[in-house]
C-alpha positions as CSV (number, residue, x, y, z in Angstrom):
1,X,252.0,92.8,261.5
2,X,254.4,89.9,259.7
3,X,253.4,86.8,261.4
4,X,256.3,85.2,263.0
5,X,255.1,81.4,261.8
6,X,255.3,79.1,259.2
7,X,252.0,77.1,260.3
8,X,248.6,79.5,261.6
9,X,248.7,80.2,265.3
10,X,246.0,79.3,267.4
11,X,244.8,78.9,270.7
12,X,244.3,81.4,274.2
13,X,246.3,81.7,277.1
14,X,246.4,83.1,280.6
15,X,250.0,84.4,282.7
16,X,249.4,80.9,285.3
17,X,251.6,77.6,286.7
18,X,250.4,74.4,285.8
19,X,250.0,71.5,288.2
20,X,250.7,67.7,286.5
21,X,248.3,65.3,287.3
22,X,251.0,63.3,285.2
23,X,251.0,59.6,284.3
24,X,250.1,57.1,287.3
25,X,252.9,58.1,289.9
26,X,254.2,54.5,289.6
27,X,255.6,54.9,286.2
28,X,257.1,58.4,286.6
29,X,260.5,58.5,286.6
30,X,262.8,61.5,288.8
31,X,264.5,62.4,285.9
32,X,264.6,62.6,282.9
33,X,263.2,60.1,280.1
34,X,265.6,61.6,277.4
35,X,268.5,64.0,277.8
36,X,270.9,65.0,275.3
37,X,274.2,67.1,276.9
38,X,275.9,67.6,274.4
39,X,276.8,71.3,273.6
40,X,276.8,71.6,269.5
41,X,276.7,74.3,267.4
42,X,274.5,74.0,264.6
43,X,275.0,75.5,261.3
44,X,271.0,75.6,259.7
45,X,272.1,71.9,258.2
46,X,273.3,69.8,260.8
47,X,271.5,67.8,263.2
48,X,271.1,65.3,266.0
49,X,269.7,62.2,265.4
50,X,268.3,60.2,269.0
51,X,265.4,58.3,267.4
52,X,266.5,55.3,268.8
53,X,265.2,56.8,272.2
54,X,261.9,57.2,270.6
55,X,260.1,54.8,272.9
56,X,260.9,56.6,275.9
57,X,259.0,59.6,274.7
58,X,255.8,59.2,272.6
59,X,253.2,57.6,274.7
60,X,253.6,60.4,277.1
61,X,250.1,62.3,277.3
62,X,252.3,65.0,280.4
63,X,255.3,65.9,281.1
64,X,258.2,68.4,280.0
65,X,260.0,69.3,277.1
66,X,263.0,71.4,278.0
67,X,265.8,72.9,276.2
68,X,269.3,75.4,276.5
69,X,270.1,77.1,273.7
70,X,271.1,80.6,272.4
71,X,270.9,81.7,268.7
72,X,270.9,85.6,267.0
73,X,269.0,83.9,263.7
74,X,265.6,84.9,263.0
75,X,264.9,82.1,261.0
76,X,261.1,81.3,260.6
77,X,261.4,77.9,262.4
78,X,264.2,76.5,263.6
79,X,263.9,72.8,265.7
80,X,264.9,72.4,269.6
81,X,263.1,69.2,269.0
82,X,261.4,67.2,266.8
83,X,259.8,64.1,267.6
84,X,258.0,63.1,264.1
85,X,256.1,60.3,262.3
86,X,258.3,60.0,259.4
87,X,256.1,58.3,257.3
88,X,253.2,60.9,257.2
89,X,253.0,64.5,256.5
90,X,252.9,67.1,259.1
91,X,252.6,64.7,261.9
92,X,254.7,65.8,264.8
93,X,255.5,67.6,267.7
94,X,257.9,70.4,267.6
95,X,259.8,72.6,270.5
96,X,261.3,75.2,268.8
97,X,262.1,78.8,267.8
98,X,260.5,80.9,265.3
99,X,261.9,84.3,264.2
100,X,263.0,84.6,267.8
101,X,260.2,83.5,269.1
102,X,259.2,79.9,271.1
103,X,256.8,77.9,269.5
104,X,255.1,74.4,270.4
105,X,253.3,72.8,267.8
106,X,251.0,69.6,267.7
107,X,250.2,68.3,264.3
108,X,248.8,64.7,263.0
109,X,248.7,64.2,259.4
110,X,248.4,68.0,259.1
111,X,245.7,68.6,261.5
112,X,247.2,71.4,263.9
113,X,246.3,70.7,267.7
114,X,248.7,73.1,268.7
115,X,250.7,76.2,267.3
116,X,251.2,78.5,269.5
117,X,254.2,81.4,269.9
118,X,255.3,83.9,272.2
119,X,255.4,87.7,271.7
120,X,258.6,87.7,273.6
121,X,261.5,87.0,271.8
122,X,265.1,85.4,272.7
123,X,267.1,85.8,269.4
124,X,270.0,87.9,271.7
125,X,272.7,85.5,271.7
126,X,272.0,84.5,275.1
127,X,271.7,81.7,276.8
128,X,268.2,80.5,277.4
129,X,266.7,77.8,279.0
130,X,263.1,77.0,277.8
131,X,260.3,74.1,279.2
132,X,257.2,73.6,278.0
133,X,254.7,71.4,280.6
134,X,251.8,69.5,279.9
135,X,249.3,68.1,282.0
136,X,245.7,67.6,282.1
137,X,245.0,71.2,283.1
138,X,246.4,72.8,280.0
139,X,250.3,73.9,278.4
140,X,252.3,75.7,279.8
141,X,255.8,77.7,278.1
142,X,258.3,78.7,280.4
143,X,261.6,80.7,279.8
144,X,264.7,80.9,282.4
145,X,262.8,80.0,285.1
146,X,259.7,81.9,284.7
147,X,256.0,80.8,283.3
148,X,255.1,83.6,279.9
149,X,252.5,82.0,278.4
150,X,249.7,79.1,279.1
151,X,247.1,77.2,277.1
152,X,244.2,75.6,278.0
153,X,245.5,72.9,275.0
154,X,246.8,69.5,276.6
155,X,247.9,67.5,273.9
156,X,251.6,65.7,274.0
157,X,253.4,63.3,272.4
158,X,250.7,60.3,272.9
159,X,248.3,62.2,270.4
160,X,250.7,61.8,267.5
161,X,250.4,58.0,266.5
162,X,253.7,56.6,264.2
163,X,256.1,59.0,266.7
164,X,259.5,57.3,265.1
165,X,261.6,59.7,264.7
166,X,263.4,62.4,267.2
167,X,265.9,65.0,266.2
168,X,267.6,67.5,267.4
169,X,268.3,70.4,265.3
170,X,265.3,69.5,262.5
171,X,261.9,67.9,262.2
172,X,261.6,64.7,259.5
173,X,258.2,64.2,257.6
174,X,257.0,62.3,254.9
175,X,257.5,65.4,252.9
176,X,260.3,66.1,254.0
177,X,262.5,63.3,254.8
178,X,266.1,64.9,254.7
179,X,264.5,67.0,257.3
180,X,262.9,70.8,257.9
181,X,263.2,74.0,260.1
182,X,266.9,73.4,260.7
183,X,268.5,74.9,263.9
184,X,271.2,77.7,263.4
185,X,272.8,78.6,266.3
186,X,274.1,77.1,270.0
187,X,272.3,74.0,271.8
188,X,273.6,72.9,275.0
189,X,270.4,70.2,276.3
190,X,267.5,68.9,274.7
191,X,265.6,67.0,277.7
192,X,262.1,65.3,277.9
193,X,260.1,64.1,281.6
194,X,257.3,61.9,281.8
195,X,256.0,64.7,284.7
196,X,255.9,68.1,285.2
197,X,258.7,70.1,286.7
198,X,258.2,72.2,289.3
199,X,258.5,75.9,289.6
200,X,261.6,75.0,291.5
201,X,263.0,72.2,289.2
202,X,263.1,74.7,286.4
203,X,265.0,77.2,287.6
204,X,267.2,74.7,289.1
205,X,267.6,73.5,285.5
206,X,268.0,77.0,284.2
207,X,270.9,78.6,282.8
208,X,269.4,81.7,284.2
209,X,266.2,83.0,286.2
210,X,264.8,85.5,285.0
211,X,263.3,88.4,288.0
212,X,259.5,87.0,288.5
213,X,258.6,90.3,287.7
214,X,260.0,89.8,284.1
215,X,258.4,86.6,283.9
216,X,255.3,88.3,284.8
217,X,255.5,91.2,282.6
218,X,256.3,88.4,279.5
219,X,253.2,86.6,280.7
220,X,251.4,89.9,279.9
221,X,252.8,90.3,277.0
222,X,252.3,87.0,275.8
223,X,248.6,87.1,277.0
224,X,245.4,88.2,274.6
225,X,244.1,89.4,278.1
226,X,243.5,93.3,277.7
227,X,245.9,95.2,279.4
228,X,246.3,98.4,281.2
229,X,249.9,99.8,280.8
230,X,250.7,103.6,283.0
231,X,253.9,104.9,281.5
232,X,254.7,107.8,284.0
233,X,256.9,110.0,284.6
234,X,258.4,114.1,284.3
235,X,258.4,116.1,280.6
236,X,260.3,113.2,279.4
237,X,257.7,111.0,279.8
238,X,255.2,113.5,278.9
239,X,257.2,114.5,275.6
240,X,256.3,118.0,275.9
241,X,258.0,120.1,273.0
242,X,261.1,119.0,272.6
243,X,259.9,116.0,270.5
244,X,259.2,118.8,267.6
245,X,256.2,116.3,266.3
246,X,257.5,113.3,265.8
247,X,256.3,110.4,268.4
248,X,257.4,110.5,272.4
249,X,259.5,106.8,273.8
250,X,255.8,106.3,275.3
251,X,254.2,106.5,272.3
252,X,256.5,103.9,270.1
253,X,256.2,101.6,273.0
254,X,252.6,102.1,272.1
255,X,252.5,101.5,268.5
256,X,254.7,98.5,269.7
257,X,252.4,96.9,271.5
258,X,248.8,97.6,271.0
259,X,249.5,97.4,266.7
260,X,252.4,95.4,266.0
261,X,252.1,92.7,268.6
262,X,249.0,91.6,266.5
263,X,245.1,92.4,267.1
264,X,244.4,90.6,270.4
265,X,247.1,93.0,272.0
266,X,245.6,96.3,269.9
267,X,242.6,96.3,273.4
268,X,245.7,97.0,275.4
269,X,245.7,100.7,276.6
270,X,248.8,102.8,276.7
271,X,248.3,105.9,279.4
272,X,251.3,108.3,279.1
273,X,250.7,110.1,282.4
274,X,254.0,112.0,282.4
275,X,253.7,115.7,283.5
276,X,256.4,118.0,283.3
277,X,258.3,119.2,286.5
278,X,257.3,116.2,288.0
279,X,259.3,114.5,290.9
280,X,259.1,111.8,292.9
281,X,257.7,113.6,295.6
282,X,254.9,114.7,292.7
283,X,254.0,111.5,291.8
284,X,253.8,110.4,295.7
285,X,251.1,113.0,296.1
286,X,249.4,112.1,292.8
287,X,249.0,108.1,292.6
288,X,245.6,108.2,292.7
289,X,244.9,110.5,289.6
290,X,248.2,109.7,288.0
291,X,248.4,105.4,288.6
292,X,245.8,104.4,290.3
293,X,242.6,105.6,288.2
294,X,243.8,103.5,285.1
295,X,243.4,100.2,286.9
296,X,246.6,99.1,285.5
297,X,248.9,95.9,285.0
298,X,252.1,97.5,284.5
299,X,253.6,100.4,285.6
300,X,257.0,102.3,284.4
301,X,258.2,105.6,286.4
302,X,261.1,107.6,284.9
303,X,261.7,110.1,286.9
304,X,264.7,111.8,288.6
305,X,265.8,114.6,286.3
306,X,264.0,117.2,288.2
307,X,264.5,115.6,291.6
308,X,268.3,116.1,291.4
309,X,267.7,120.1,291.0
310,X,265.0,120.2,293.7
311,X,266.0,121.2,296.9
312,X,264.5,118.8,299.7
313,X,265.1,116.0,297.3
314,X,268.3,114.3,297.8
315,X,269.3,110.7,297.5
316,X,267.9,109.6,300.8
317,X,264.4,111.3,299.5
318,X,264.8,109.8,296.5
319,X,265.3,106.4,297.6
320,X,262.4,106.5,300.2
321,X,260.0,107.3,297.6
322,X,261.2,104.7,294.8
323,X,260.3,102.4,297.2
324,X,257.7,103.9,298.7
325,X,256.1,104.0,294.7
326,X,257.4,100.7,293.5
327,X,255.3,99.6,297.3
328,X,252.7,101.4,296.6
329,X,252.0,99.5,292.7
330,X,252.6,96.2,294.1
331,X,250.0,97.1,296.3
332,X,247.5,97.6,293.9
333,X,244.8,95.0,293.0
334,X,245.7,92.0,290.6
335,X,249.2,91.7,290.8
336,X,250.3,94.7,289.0
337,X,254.0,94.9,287.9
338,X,256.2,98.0,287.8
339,X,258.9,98.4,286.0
340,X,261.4,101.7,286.6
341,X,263.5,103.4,284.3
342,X,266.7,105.6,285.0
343,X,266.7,108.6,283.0
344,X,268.7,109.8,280.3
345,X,272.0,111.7,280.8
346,X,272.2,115.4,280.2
347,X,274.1,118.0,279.0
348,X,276.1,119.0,281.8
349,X,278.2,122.1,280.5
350,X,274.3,123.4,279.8
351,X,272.7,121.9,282.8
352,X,275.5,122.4,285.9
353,X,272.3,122.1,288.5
354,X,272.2,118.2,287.7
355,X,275.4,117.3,287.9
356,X,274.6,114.4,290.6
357,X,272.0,112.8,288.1
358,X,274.4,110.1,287.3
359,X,274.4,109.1,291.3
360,X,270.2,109.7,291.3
361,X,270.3,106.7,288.3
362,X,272.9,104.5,290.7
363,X,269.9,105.0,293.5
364,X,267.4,103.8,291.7
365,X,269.6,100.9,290.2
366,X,270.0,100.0,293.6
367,X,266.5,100.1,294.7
368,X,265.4,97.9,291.5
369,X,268.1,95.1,292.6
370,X,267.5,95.5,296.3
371,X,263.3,95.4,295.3
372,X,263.8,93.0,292.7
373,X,262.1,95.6,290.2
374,X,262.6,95.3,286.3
375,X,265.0,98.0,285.2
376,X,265.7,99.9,282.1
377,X,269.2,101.9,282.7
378,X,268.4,104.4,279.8
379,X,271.2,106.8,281.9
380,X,274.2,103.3,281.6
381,X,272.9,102.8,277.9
382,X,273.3,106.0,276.1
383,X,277.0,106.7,277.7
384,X,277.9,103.3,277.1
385,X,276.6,103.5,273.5
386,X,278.6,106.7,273.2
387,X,282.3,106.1,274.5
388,X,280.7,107.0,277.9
389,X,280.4,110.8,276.6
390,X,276.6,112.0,276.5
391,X,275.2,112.2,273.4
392,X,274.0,116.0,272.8
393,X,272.3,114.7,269.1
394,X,270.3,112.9,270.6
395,X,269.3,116.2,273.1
396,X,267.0,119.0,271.9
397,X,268.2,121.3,274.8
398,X,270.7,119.3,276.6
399,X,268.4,117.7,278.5
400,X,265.1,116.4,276.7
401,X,265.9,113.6,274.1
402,X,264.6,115.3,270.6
403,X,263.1,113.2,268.3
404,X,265.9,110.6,267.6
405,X,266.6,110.7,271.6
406,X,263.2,109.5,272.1
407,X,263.6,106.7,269.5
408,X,266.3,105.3,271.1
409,X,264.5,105.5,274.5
410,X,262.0,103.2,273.4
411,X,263.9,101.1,271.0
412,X,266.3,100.7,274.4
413,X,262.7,99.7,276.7
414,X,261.5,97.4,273.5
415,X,264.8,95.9,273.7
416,X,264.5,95.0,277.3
417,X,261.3,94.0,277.6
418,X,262.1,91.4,274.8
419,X,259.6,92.4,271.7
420,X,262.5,93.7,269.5
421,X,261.6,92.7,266.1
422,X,264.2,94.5,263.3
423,X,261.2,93.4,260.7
424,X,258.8,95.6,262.5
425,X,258.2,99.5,261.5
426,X,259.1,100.9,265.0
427,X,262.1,98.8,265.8
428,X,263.7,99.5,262.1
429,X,262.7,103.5,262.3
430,X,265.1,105.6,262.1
431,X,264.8,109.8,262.1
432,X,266.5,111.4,259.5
């Protein structure tokens, strides 16, 4: 996979908080040491000089580094903040993004304390609020509201000696002294604490919060911890046929994640435990063999194509055992995450029996926002992306997604889950 850096990433994390033991409570402050509101856009050449703040920030050993921002570039760094000894090479520390990734780095005189990125990436066009804490526990990154990735690594702006210079928008070295890894795109705050927020205080800080089962699901994502993932569902999910060879939505989410993510993520298993004719009343019955048994972290049900056409199923059935499932994985040991997924429109002049399958996907929309579960409305996405008429090309019979209807099942889940990369072989595939 292309590495998304421009310095060699290092270091291990696990999905945790952090808790400051902070500088001595006497000399911490209730907010912030430096904080820059001003809301610029920045055009990969312009920046924000605030060096003359400079004391206020480098002899902190904790504390925060936050930032608002939104951006579509995938440059390979682009500066939040640089606070940098001007006079030396490589001797800084830098909050920033990297093709559309976060990135912290720690560097003096070209020795790299810290580099790390996230998997996840934020180069939508969004808003985003991003912190990254330090205290003497380890590092912590944090995005709208949620922890996604922590390091055991606690070094700060105090390990950096000749700290003289702080920019928004670029980083200044020796080297480099009209400046480096300029910002393209929106920045709304650039903010520094001599503690560490809170949980609270960041999303109180926060543009947005993010569900804490999306920050948890990023935090597995970000994490070299092996992962279990059950991708479940009816012959959708299972990919029976109708895929005529090419690769089901589970399996590009697969090659996704355990290959392109890099090699710590490639002990992650992938379990595609779809079965055709399955409904939710199916799957109630078969947890155990079909969820359970692969001692997974995540789990993503699909499912409500055959429930529609089943009598016995209506909506109230259907509700009862969304939630009864989405209960029943919450319940399982170590904090497991699902994740549910409406299914895709169908054909409807073929396929009169499903007629009510849009108001199946509005049930389980409602159940995810009611249950705080992360969604991925495949069934909103493809009529939206098609003048709100279904898209039979994209249907092998005029209800199982063919080969290019797959594709853009999983190019819509890799979307949502944040690991889009247009660079990567799976996100830039297209079916001829």
């Amino acid at each position: 996979m292309r590495r998304r850096a421009v310095l060699a990433a290092a270091g291990s994390l696990a999905a945790a908080m952090t808790v400051s033991t902070g500088r001595a409570l006497a000399a911490q402050t209730v907010g912030p040491v430096l904080d820059h509101r001003v809301e610029r856009t920045y055009d990969g050449t312009s920046y924000t000089d605030l060096s003359a703040q400079v004391s206020a920030v480098r002899g902190l050993s904790t504390g925060t580094v936050l930032a608002t921002c939104r951006t579509t570039s995938r440059n390979p760094a682009m500066t939040l903040l640089g606070v940098s000894n001007p006079l030396e090479p490589s001797s800084e520390v830098f909050l920033g993004l990297a093709g559309g990734a976060l990135q912290f780095v720690v560097r003096d005189r070209g020795a790299v304390l810290v580099n790390r990125l996230t998997r996840t990436m934020y180069d939508d066009g969004a808003w985003h609020t991003f912190a990254v804490t330090v205290s003497g526990q380890g590092t912590t990154f944090h995005a709208d509201g949620r922890p996604v990735l922590t390091l055991a690594n606690t070094r700060f702006f105090s390990t950096v000696p000749g700290l003289a210079s702080v920019n928004v928008g670029r980083n200044v070295d020796s080297t480099h002294p009209g400046g480096e890894w300029f910002y393209t795109g929106g920045i709304r705050r650039v903010a520094v604490y001599d503690r560490v927020l809170t949980q609270a205080e960041l999303q109180a800080e926060s543009v947005r919060v993010d569900l804490a089962d999306f920050g948890a699901l990023s935090g597995i994502l970000n994490s070299d911890t092996p992962a279990n993932w059950v991708i479940t569902g009816d012959s959708i999910t299972h990919g029976a046929l109708w895929t005529n060879g090419w690769r089901s939505y589970a399996e590009h989410f697969q090659e996704r994640v355990r290959w392109e993510l890099g090699k710590p993520k490639n002990t992650d298993f992938v379990v595609d435990t779809g079965v055709s004719g399955a409904t939710t009343d199916d799957l109630v019955a078969a947890f155990p063999q079909r969820v359970t048994a692969f001692s997974p972290r995540v789990v993503s049900i699909m499912l409500g194509t055959n429930d529609v056409a089943t009598p016995g199923i209506g909506r109230a059935v259907y509700r009862a055992n969304l939630v009864r499932l989405v209960d029943a994985v919450r319940a399982l040991p170590g904090g497991v995450v699902p994740v549910l997924q409406t299914p895709n429109p169908v054909d409807l002049a073929r396929w009169g029996n499903r007629t009510a399958l849009g108001d199946y996907a509005e049930t389980m929309r409602e159940v995810a926002r009611e249950h705080g579960v992360v969604l991925v409305d495949h069934h909103a996405h493809w009529l939206a992306a098609h003048g709100g008429s279904v898209p039979t090309g994209l249907l092998g019979d005029g209800l199982h997604p063919d080969q290019r209807g797959h594709l853009f099942l999983a190019h819509k889940m890799i979307r949502d889950l944040r690991i889009f990369d247009p660079g990567s072989r799976v996100c830039s595939l297209t079916v001829p």
